[in-house]
C-alpha positions in Angstrom: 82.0 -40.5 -9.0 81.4 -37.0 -10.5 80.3 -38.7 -13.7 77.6 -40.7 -11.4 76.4 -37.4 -9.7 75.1 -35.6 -13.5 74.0 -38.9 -14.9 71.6 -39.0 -12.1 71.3 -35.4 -11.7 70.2 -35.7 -15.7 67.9 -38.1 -14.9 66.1 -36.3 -12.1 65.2 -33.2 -14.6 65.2 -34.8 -17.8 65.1 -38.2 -17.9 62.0 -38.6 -16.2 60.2 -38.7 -20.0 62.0 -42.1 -21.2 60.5 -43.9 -18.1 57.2 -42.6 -18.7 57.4 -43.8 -22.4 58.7 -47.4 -21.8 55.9 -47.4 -18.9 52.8 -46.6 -20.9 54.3 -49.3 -23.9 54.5 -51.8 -20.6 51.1 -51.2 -19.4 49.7 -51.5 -22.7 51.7 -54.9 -23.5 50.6 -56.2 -19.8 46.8 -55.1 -20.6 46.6 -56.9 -24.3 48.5 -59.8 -23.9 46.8 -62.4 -25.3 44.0 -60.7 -26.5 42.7 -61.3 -30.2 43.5 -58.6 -32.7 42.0 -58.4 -36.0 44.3 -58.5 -39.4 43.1 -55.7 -42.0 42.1 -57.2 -44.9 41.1 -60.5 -43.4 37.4 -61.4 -42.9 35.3 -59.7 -40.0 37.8 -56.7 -40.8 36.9 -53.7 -41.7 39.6 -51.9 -43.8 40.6 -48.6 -42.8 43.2 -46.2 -43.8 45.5 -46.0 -41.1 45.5 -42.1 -39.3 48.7 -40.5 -40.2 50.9 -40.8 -37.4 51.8 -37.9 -35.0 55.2 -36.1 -34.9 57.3 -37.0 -32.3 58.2 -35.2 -29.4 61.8 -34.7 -30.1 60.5 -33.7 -33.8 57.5 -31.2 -32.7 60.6 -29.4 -30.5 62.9 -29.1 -33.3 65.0 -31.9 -33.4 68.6 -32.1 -32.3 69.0 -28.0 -32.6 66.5 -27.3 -29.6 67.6 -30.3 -27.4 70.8 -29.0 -27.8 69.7 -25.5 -27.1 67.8 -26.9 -24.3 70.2 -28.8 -22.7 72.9 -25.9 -22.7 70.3 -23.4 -21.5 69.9 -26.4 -18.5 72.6 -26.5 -17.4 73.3 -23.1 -16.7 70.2 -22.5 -14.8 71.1 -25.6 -12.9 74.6 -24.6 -12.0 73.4 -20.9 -11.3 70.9 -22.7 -8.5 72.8 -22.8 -4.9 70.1 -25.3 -3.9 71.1 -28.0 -6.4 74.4 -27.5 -7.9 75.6 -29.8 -4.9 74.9 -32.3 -6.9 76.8 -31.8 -9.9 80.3 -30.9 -8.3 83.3 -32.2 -9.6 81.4 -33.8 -12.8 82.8 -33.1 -16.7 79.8 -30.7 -17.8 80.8 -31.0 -21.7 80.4 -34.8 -21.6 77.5 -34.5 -19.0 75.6 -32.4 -22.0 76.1 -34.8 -24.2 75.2 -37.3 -22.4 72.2 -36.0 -21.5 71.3 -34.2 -25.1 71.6 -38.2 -26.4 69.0 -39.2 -23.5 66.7 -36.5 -24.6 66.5 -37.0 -28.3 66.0 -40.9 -27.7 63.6 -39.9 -24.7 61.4 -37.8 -27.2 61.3 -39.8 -30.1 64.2 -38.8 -32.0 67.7 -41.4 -32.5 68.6 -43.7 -30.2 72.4 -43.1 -29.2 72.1 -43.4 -25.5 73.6 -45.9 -22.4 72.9 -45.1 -19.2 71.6 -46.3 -15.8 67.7 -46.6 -14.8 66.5 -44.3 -12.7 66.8 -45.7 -9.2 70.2 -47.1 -9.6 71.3 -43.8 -11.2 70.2 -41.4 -8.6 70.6 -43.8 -5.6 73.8 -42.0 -4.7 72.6 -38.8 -4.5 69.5 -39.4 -2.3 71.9 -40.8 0.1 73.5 -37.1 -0.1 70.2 -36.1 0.6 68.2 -35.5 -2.8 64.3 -35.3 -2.1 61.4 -33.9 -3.6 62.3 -30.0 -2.9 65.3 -30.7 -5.4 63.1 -32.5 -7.8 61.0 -29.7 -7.5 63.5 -27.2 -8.2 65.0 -29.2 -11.4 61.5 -29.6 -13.0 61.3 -25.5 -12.5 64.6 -25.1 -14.1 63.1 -27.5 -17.1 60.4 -25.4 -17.0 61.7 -22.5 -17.5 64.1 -23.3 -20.2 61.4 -24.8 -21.9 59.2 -21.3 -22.1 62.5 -19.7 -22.4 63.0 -21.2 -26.0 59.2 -20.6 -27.3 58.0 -24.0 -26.4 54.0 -23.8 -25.9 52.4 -24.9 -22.7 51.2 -28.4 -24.0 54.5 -28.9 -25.0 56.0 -27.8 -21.2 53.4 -29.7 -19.6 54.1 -33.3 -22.1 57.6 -32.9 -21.0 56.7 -31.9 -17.4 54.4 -34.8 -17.1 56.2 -37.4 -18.6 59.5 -36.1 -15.7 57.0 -36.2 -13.0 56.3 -40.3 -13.3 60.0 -40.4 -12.6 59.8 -38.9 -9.3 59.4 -42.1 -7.3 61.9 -43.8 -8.8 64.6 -40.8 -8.7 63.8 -40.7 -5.4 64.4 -44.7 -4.9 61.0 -44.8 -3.0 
């Protein structure tokens, strides 16, 4: 049970970004199915170099060295907070963090290594221990913060901010 108390805990702070990744690649699938595409190279095309592809997230915050950093810095704001640590009593931190450091690089772009629960069924245990918005609120200002802590810039806090928020109804299983 402790186990199922960080995973979802995780998930509230963190894992917010994977959901907001698969959702836009859903929305886009859902609003071009079936719609014709042109070929490059094929006749009523018009050839163009392809625009060099942006860095990832996970690559644009320095790869497995800052999501580790991150994730460790986390934590300890986390477990520092009266308000929330609640919620993460009785769980294995060391396999939490890695855990949640394997969610985070495939979240942002880097390796794919994790398993884990969605969102609702994840955290679905602890909204019935009472998790609302307040504690949402107060694990996006811990991400925040540990963000700006390690020199990331504000587009980079408010990517990683934004993509966590489109988690918040599902965390909260409403």
């Amino acid at each position: 049970m402790g186990m199922d108390i960080i995973d979802i805990a995780l998930l509230i702070v963190l894992g917010a970004t994977v959901v907001g990744v698969f959702s836009a690649g859903a929305r886009w699938e859902r609003e071009n199915k079936g719609k014709p595409g042109k070929v490059i190279g094929q006749p009523g095309s018009q050839s163009k170099p392809k625009p060099k592809a942006k860095p990832s997230l996970y690559d644009r915050l320095g790869g497995e060295a800052a999501i580790n950093a991150a994730v460790d810095v986390f934590y300890r704001r986390v477990l520092a907070d009266a308000y929330i640590k609640r919620f993460f009593e009785g769980v294995d931190m060391a396999r939490q963090a890695a855990k949640q450091k394997a969610f985070l690089t495939m979240v942002f772009g880097g390796p794919n290594n994790y398993t884990g629960k969605d969102m609702r069924q994840g955290h679905r245990h602890l909204v019935k221990m009472g998790l609302d918005d307040s504690h949402f609120d107060h694990v996006l200002a811990h991400l925040r913060s540990t963000l700006a802590e390690l020199g990331v810039g504000e587009d980079g806090i408010q990517e990683v901010i934004g993509l966590a928020e489109t988690t918040r109804n599902d965390v909260l299983d409403r």
